[in-house]
C-alpha positions as CSV (number, residue, x, y, z in Angstrom):
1,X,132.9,18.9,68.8
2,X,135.0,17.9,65.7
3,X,134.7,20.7,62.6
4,X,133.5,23.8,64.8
5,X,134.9,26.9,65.1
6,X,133.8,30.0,66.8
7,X,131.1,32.7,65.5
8,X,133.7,35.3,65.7
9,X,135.5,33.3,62.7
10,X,133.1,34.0,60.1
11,X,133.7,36.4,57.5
12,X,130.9,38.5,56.3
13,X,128.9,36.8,54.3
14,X,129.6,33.2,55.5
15,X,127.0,31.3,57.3
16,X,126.3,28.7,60.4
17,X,124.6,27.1,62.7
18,X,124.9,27.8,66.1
19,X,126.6,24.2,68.0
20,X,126.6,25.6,71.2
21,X,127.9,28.1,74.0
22,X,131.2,28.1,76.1
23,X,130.3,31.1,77.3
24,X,129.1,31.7,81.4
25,X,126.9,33.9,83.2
26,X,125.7,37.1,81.9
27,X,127.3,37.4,78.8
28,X,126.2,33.3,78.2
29,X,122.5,34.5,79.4
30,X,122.4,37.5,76.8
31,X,123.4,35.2,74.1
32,X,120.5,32.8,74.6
33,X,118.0,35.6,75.1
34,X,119.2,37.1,71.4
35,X,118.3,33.6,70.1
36,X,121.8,32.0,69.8
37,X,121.3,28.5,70.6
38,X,121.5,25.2,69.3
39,X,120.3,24.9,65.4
40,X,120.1,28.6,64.8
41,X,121.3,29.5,61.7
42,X,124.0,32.6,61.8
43,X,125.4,34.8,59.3
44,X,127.8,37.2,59.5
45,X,126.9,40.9,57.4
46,X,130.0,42.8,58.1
47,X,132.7,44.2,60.4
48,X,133.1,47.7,61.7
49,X,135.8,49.6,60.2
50,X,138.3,49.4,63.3
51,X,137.2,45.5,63.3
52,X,135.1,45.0,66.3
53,X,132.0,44.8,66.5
54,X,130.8,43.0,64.0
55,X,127.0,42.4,62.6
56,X,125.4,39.4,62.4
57,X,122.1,38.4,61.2
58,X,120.1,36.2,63.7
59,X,116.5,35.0,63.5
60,X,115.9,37.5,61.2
61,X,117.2,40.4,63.3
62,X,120.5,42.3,63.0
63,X,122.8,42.8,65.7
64,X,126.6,43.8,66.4
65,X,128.3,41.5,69.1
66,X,132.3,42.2,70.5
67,X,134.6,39.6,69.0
68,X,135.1,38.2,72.7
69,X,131.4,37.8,73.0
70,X,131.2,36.0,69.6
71,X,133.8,33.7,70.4
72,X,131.9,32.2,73.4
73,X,129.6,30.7,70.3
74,X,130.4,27.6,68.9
75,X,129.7,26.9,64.8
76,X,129.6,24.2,62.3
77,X,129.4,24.7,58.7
């Protein structure tokens, strides 16, 4: 899709929507069950101090995903 980029590209305080997953399996399964899927909005909080993971505020809900586990998510805007 033409202008996304992956969630792992966000800088903290940036925002998204979630376009879609490239992810498979377990890891793709998780991601859906946390809520990212199509037209959720995203934004990222902050990065650990060594870089990875970083937080990401969800549905209202915080969590911390791996940067390859973020980059299976697809983001416009």
């Amino acid at each position: 899709m033409e202008g996304t980029r992956v969630l792992s590209d966000l800088r903290p305080g940036e925002g998204a929507v979630v376009c879609g997953l490239t992810g498979a399996g377990e890891v793709r399964r998780r991601l859906q069950d946390i809520g990212l899927i199509q037209g959720t909005a995203v934004v990222c909080l902050g990065t650990s101090p060594l870089g990875d993971p970083t937080a990401y505020r969800v549905r209202g809900a915080v969590m911390a995903l791996r940067r390859k586990d973020a980059a299976g998510v697809e983001v416009a805007g």
